[in-house]
C-alpha positions, 0 to 999 in steps of 0.5 A: 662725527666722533670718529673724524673727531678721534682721527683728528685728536690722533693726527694732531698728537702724531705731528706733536710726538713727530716735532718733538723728536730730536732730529740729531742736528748739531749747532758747530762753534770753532774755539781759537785756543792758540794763535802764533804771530810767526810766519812760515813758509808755505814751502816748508809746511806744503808740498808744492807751496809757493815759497813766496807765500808765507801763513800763520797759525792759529790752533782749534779745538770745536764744539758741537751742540746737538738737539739730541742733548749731546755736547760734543767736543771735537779735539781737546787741545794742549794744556800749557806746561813746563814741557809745551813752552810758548813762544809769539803766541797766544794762549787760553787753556781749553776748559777755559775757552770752552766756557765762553760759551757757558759749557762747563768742562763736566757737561761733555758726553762725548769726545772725538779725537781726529788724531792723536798730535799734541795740540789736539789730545793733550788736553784731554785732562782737563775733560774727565767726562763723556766717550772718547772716540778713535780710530782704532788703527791711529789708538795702536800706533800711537800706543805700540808701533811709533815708539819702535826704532826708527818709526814716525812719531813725529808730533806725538807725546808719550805723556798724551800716550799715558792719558789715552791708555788710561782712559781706557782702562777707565772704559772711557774710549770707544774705538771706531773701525774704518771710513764713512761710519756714523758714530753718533746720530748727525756724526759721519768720520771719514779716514785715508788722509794720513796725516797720523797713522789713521787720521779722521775728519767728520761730516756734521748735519746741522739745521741747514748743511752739512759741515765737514770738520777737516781738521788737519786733513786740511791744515789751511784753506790754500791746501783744498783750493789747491789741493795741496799735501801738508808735508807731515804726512804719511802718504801725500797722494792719499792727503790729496785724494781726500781732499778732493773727497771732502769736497765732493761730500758736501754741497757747500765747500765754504763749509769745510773747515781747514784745522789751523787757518786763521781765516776760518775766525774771519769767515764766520760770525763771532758769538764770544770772544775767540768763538765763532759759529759755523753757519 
């Protein structure tokens, strides 16, 4: 009797410790940090687009809530200046989007950049905590090879240079190494698009699906439905072929998120304001 009554006790602490475990699964919440009321050209902006069709832009840093204790941002956004004058648009600085959902800028662990564009590295001054994760190749170019003669530096900074180099001297980067590598529990990057030199794009676990944060590996939804290249680009074929990967990746593709698509505010429920979760 007093055995059964042991392995009972054992069980029972066992499926305790078990359901106590952190299981490394994210809560996924889009922040709206920019919006423009100007249309473009999905012609201009898309190899292939319909020259009838016209799109808008809104701009996107994400936040991802971990049971693991892990508070993630994924981009950082661009800190409104002198030198990034607004014109149509509408604006909120970062931290101060961010804590619309009661997240203090000082809570962050860690930080993935997709690539090193303005609109999603500048900002990294204004978060003075947690590793920040990059591709290696996309960190070399970026700092070395785009500022020789006649190399594409298209949508880069040489003040966004100065503060990633930085952080690194400060050993604050951590530098990730190619395709399909899980950088944090629940977290899986994905490269090929070339959007920068070595773009990422990340697969999140989450409570029920897995959510895919395209960023600018997709700009718009149009471009997955279509599979469509953006026109900033180093290797359009390569953008397209891995739009066709993110969606062989995930088992619900209304769950790839584009990374400026004003739709993606619409599709998913609100729980602050300009915050939406992706669910």
């Amino acid at each position: 009797m007093r055995s059964i009554i042991v392995t009972i006790a054992a069980f029972f602490l066992f499926f305790e410790t078990a359901c106590s475990q952190p299981q490394n699964v994210y809560d996924v919440y889009a922040i709206e940090y920019s919006s423009s009321v100007a249309k473009v050209s999905a012609a201009d902006i898309t190899f292939g687009g319909n020259p009838d069709d016209s799109v808008s832009f809104t701009y996107y840093f994400w936040f991802l809530k971990g049971d693991n204790g892990k508070k993630i941002l994924v981009d950082v956004g661009f800190i409104l200046n002198n030198t990034n004058p607004l014109s149509g648009q509408t604006y909120i600085r970062p931290d101060s989007a961010l804590q619309r959902l009661n997240v203090d800028p000082g809570e962050i662990t860690d930080i993935i950049i997709t690539h090193p564009h303005g609109d999603h590295i500048n900002g990294l001054p204004l978060f003075k905590t947690g590793t920040i994760w990059m591709q290696r190749n996309d960190y070399v170019y970026f700092v070395s090879d785009a500022w020789q003669k006649d190399a594409d530096n298209r949508g880069l900074s040489k003040g966004d240079v100065i503060n990633i180099v930085q952080a690194n001297l400060d050993g604050r980067v951590q530098f990730v190494d190619g395709d399909s590598i899980e950088i944090i529990p629940g977290i899986r990057v994905f490269i090929g698009s070339k959007h920068t030199w070595e773009s990422q794009h990340l697969l999140v676990d989450t409570k029920d699906e897995k959510v895919m944060l395209a960023s600018d590996d997709s700009w718009f939804y149009f471009n997955l439905e279509k599979e469509l290249s953006i026109s900033l680009v180093f290797d359009p074929e390569a953008y397209i072929y891995q739009l066709k990967r993110m969606k062989r990746l995930v088992s619900n593709k209304d769950l790839i998120i584009p990374g400026h698509d004003p739709l993606v505010m619409k599709r998913f429920p609100k729980v602050a304001e300009g915050v939406v979760k992706i669910r």
